[in-house]
Backbone and ligand atoms as CSV (ligand in chain L), in Angstrom:
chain,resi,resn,atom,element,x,y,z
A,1,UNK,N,N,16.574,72.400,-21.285
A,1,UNK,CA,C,17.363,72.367,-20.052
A,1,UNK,C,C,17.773,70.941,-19.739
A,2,UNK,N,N,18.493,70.404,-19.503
A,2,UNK,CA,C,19.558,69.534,-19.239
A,2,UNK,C,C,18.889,68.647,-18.225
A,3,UNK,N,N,18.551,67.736,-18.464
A,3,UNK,CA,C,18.412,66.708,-16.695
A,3,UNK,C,C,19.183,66.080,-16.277
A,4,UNK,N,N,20.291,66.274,-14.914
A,4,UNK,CA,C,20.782,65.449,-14.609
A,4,UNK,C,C,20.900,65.015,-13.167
A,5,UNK,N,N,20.810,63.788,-13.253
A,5,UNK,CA,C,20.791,62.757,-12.049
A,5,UNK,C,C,21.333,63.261,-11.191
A,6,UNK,N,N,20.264,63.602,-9.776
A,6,UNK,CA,C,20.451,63.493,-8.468
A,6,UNK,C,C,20.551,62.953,-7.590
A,7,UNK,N,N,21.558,62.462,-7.457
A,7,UNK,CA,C,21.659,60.751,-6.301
A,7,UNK,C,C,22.410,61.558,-5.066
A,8,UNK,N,N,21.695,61.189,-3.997
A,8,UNK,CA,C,21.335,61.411,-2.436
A,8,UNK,C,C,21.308,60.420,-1.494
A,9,UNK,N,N,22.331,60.426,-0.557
A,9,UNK,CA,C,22.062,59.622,0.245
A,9,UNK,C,C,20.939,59.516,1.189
A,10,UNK,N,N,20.163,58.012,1.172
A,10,UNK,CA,C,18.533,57.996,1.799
A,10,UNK,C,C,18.852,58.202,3.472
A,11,UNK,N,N,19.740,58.689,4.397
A,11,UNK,CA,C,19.827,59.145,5.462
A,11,UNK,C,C,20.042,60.263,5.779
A,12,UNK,N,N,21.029,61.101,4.641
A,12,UNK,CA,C,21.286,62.587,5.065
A,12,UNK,C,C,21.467,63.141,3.217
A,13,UNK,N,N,22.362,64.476,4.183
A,13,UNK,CA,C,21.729,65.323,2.640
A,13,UNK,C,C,23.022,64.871,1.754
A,14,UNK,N,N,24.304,64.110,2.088
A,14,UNK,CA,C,25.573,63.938,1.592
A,14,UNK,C,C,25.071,63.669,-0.135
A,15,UNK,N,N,25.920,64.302,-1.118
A,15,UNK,CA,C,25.616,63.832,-2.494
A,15,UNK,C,C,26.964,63.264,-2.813
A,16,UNK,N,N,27.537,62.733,-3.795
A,16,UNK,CA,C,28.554,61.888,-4.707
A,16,UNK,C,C,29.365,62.822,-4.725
A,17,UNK,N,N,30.488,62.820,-4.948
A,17,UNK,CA,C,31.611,63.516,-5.832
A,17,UNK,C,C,31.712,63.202,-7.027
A,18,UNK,N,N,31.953,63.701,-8.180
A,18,UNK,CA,C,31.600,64.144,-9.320
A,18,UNK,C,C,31.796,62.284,-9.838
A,19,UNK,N,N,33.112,61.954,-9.644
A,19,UNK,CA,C,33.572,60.498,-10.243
A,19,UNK,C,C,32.719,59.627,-9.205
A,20,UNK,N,N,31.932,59.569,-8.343
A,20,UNK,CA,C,31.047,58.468,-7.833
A,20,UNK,C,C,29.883,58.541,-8.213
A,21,UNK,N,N,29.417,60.071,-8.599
A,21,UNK,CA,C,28.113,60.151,-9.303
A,21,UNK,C,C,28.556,59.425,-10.674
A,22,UNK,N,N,29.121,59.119,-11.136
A,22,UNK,CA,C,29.598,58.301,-12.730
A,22,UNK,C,C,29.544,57.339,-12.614
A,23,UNK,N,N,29.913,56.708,-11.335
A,23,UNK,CA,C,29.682,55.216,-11.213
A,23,UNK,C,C,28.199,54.835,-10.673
A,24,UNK,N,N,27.473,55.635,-10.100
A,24,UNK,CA,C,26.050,55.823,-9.666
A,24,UNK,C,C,25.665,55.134,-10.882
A,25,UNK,N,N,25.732,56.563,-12.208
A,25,UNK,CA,C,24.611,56.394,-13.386
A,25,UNK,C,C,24.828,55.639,-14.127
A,26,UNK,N,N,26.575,54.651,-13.912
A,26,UNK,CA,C,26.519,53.467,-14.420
A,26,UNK,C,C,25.551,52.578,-14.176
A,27,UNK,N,N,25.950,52.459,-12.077
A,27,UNK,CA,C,25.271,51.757,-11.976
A,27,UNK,C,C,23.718,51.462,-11.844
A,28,UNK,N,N,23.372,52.273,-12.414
A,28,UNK,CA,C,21.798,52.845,-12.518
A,28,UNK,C,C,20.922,51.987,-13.887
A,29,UNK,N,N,21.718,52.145,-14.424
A,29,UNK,CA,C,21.563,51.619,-16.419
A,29,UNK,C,C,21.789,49.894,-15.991
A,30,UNK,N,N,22.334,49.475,-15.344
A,30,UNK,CA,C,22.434,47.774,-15.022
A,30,UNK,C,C,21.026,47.432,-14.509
A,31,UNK,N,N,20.846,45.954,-15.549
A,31,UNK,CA,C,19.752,45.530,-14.889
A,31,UNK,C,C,19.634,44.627,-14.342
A,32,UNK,N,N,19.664,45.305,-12.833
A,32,UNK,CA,C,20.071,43.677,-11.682
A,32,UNK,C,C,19.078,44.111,-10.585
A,33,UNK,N,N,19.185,42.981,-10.404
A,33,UNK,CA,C,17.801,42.873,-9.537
A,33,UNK,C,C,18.365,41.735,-7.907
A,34,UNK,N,N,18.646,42.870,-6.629
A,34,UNK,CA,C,18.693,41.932,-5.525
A,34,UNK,C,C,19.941,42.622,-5.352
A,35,UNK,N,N,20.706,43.344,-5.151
A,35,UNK,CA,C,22.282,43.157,-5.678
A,35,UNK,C,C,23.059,44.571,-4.415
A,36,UNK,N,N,23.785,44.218,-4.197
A,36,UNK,CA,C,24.574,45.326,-3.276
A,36,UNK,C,C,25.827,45.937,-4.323
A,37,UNK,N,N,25.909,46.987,-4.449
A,37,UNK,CA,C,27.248,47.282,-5.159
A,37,UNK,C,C,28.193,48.218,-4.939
A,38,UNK,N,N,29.379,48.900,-4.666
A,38,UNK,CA,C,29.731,49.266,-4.309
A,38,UNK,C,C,29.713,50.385,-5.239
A,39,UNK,N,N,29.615,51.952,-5.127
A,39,UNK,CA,C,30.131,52.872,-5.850
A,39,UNK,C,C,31.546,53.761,-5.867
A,40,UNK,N,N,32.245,53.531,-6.504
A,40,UNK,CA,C,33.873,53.877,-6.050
A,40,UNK,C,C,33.756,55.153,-7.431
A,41,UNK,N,N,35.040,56.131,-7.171
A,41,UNK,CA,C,35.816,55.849,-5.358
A,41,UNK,C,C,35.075,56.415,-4.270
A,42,UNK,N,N,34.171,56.881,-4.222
A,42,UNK,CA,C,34.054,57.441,-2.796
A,42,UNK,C,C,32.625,56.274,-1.979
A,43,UNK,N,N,33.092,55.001,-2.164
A,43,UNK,CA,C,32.438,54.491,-1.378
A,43,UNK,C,C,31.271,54.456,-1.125
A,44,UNK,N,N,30.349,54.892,-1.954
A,44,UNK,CA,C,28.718,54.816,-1.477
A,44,UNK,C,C,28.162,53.454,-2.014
A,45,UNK,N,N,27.157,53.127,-1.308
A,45,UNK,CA,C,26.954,51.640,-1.431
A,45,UNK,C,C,25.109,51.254,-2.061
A,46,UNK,N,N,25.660,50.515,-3.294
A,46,UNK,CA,C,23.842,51.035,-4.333
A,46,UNK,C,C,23.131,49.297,-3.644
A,47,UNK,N,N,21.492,49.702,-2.968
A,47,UNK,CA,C,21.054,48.251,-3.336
A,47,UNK,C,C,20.471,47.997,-4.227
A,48,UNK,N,N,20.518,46.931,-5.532
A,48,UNK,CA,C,19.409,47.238,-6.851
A,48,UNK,C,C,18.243,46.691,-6.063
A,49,UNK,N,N,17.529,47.250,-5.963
A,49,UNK,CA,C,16.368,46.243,-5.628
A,49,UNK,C,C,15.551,45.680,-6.716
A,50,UNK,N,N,14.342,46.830,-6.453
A,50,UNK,CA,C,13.377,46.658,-7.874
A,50,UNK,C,C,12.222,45.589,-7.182
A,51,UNK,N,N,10.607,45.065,-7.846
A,51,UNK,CA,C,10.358,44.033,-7.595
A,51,UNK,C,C,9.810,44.290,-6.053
A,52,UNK,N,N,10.071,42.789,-5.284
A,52,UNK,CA,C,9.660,42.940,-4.167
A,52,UNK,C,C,10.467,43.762,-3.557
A,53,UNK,N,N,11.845,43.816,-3.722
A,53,UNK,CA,C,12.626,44.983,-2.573
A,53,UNK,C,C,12.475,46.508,-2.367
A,54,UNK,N,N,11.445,47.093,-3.131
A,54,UNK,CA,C,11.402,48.290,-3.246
A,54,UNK,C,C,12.352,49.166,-4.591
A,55,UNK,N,N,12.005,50.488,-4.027
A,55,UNK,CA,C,13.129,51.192,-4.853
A,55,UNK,C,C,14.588,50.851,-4.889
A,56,UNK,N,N,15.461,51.040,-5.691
A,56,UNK,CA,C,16.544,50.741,-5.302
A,56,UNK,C,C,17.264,52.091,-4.253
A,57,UNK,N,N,18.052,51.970,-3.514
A,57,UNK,CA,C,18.896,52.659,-2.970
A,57,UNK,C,C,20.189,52.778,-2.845
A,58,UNK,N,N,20.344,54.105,-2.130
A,58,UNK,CA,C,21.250,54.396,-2.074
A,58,UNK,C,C,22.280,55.082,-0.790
A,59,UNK,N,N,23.452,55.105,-0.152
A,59,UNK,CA,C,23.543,55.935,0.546
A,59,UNK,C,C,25.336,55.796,1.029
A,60,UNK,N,N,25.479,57.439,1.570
A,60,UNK,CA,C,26.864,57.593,1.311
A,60,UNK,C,C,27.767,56.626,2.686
A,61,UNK,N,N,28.926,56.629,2.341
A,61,UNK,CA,C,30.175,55.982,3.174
A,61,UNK,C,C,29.277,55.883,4.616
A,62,UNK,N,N,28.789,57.019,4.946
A,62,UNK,CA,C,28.582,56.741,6.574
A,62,UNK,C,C,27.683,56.266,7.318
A,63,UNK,N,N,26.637,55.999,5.617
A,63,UNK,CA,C,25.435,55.259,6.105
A,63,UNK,C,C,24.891,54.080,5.445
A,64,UNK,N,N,26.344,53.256,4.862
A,64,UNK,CA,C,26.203,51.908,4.415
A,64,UNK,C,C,25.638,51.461,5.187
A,65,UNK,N,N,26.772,51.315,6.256
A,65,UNK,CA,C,25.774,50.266,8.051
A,65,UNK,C,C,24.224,50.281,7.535
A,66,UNK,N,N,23.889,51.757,7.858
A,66,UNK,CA,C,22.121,51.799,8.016
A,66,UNK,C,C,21.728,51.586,7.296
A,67,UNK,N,N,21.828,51.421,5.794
A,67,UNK,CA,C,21.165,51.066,5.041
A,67,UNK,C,C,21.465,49.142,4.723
A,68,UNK,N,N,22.616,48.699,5.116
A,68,UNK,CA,C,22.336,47.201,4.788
A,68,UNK,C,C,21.433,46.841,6.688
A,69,UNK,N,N,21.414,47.488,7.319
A,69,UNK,CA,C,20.508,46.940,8.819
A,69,UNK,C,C,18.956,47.385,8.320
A,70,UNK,N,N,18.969,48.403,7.271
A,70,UNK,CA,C,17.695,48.721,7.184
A,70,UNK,C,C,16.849,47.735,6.521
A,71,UNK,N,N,17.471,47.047,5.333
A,71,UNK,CA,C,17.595,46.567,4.471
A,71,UNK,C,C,16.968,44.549,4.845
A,72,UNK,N,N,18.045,44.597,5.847
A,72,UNK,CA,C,17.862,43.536,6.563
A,72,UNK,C,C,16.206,43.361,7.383
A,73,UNK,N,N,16.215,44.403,7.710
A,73,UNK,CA,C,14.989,44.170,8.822
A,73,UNK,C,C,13.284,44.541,8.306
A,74,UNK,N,N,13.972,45.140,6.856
A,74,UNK,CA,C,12.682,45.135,6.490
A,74,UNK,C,C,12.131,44.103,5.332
A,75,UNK,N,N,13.439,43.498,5.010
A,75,UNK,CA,C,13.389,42.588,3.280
A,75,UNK,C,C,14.180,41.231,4.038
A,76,UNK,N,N,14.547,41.449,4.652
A,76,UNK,CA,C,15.155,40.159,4.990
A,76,UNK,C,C,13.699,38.971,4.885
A,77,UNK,N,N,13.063,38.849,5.091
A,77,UNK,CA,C,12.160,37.874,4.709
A,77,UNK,C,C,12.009,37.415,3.145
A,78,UNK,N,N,12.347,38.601,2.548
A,78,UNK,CA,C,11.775,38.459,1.235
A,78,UNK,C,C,13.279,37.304,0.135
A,79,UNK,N,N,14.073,37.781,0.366
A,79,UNK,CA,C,15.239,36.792,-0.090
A,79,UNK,C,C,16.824,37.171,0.581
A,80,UNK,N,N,17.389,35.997,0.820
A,80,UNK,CA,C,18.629,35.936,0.866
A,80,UNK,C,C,19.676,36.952,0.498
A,81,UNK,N,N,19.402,37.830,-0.554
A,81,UNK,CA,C,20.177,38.551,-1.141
A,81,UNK,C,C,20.625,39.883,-0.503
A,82,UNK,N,N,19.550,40.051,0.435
A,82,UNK,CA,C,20.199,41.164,1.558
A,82,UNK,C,C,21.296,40.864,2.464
A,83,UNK,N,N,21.029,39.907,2.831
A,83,UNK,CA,C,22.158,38.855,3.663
A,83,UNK,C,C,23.188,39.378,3.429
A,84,UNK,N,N,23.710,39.406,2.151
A,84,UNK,CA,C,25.148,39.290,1.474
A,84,UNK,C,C,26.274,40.290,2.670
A,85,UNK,N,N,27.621,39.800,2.525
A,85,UNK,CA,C,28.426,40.294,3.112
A,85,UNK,C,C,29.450,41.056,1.852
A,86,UNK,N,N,29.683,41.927,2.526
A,86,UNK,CA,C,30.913,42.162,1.779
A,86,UNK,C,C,31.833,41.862,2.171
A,87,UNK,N,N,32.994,41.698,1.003
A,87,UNK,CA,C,33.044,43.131,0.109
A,87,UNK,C,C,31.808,43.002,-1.061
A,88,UNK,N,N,31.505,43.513,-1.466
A,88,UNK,CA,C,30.822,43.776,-2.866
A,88,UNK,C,C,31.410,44.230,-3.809
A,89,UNK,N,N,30.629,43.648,-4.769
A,89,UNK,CA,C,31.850,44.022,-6.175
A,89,UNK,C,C,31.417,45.814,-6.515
A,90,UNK,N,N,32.666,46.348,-7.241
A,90,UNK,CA,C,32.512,47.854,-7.573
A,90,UNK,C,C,31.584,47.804,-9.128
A,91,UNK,N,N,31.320,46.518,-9.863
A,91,UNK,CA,C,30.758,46.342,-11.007
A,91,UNK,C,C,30.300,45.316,-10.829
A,92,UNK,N,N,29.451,45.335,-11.520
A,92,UNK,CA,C,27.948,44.278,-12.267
A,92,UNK,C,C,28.476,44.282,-13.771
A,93,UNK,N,N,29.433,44.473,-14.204
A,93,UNK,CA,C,29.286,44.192,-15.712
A,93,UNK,C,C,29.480,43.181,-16.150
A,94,UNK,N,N,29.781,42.014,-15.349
A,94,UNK,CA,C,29.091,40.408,-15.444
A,94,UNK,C,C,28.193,40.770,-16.116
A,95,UNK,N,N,27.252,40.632,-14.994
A,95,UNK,CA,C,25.560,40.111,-14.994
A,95,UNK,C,C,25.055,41.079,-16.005
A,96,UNK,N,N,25.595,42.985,-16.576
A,96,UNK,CA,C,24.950,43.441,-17.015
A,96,UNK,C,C,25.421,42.670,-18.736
A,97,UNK,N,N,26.768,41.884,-18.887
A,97,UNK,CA,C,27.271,41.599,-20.075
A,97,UNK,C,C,26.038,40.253,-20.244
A,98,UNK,N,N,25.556,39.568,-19.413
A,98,UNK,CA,C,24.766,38.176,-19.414
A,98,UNK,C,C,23.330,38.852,-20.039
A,99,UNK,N,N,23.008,40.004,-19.214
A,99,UNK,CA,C,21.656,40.444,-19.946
A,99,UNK,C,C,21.785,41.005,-21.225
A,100,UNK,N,N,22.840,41.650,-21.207
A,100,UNK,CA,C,22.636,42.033,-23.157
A,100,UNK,C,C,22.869,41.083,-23.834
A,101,UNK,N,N,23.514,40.029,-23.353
A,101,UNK,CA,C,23.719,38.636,-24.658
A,101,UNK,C,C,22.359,38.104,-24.237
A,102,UNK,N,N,21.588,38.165,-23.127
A,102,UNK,CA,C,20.491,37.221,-23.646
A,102,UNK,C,C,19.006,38.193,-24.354
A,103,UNK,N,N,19.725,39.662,-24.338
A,103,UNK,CA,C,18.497,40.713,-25.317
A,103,UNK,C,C,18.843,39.890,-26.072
A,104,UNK,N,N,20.469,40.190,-26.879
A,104,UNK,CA,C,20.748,39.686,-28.387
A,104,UNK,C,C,21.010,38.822,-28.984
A,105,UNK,N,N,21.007,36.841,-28.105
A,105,UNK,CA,C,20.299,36.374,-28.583
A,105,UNK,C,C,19.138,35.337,-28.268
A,106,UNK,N,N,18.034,36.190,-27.659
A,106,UNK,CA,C,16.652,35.448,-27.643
A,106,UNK,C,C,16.351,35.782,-28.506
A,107,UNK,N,N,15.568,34.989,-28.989
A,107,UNK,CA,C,14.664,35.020,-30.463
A,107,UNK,C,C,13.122,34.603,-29.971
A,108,UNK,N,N,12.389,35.756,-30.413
A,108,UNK,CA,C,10.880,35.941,-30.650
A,108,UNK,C,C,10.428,34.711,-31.079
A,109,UNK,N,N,9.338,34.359,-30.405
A,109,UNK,CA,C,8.698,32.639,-30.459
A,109,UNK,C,C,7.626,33.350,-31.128
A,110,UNK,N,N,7.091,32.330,-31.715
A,110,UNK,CA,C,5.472,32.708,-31.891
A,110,UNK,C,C,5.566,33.524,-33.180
A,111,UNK,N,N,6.591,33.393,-34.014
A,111,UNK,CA,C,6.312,33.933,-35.492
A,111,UNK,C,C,5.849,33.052,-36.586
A,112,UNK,N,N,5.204,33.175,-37.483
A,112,UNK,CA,C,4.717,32.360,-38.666
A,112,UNK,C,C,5.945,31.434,-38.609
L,1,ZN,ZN,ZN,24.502,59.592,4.503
């Protein structure tokens, strides 16, 4: 049987439309850490957290607000990166293109 990703907004029961759930499980597979992103088109707004920020989240058009005030008041101590204003970018494939060049090329220390 098939598993596939259920992304829910963390205030109500609203789910993705088919092309924002795509940009979800993109943005799901990026490995960023701190990061606000936008999910288009229908506007839902991902925080990566991870680490000290918790899980990452998520939540639809009507409860961006609450989730960057939530965000704020509970992590705001922890770093700057909640702060951020938008706009936010709709991609990380910067930062996700920076982490696969530095998988492919760090080189393993500590060999004969
Ligand atoms: Zn919602």
């Amino acid at each position: 049987m098939p598993v596939s990703l259920r992304f829910r907004c963390q205030y109500c029961d609203a789910h993705p439309d088919p092309l924002t759930q795509i940009s979800l499980v993109t943005a799901m597979r990026q490995m960023t850490f701190g990061e606000y992103q936008d999910a288009l088109p229908g506007r839902w707004l991902i925080f990566h957290a991870r680490g000290p920020f918790g899980p990452t989240r998520y939540a639809c058009p009507a409860h961006r607000g609450d989730l960057v005030a939530y965000l704020r008041e509970h992590y705001g101590a922890v770093g700057p990166q909640v702060w951020r204003r938008p706009p936010y970018p709709s991609s990380l494939a910067h930062s996700d293109m920076d982490h696969t060049w530095n998988v492919a090329t760090t080189r393993r220390t500590g060999g004969p």
